[in-house]
N, C-alpha and C positions, 0 to 999 in steps of 0.2 A: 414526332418521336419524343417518348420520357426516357429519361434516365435519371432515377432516382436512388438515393442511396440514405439509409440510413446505421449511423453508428452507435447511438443511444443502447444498444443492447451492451457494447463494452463498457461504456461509460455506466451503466447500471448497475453491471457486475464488477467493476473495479470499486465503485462508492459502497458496495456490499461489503464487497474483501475490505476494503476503509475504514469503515464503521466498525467491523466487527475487532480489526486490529486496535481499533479505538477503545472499546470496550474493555478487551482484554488488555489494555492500557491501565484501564481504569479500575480495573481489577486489581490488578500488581500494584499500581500507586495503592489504596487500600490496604492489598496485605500489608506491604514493606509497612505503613503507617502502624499499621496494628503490630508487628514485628519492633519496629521503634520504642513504641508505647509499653510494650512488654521487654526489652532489653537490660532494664537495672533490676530484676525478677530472678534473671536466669542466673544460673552457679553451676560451677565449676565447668566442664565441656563444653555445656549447650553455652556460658557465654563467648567461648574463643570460639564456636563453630559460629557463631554471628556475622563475626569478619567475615568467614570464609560465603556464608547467607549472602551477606553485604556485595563483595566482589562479586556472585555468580550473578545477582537480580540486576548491578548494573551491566554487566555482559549481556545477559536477556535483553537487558531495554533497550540500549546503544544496538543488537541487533535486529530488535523491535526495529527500531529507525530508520535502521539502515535498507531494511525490507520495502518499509512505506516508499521510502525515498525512492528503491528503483521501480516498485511496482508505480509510482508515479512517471516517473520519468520513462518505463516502459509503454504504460496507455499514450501516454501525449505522445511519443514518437510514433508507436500504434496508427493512432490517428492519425496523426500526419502522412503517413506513409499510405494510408489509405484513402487519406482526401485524394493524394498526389497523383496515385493511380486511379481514381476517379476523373481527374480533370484530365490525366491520359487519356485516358478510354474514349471520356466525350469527344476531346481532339478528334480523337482517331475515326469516332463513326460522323463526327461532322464534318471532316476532310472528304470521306467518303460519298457521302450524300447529299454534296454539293453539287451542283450542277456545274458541268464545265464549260 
């Protein structure tokens, strides 16, 4: 008897969602820099709407993080959860096919 199991399909798809939240990391680090770099520039409104730039990009990022974090902590429990019931399963059809 096989029982084989593979989970690399999640783990493939979650390092996609990963990477790309990486990116659009790195994207945002870029703007804000160029935003920074152009700040002593701006006059009258567009400098006090900066603040307000300021505060929303770090609410972005801080939920940027906060995302990684559970879609992390979602795969790995993912997985676990499905090794778990994997090594169920085996139990189960090798209890059965045991000779008594």
């Amino acid at each position: 008897m096989l029982i084989k199991a593979n989970f690399g399909v999640l783990d493939d798809t979650a390092r996609q969602i990963m990477n790309t939240l990486e990116q659009i990391g790195v994207q945002m680090d870029h703007w804000k820099s160029a935003v920074l770099a152009t700040e002593v520039d701006w006059q009258d409104g567009a400098h006090m709407a900066f603040g307000d730039f300021d505060q929303l990009f770090t609410q972005v990022s801080t939920a940027r993080q906060t995302m990684l974090d559970a879609l992390r902590g979602g795969i790995e429990n993912s997985n676990q959860c499905m090794q778990q019931a994997l090594s169920s399963a085996t139990a189960r059809v090798s209890n059965t096919t045991s000779p008594a």
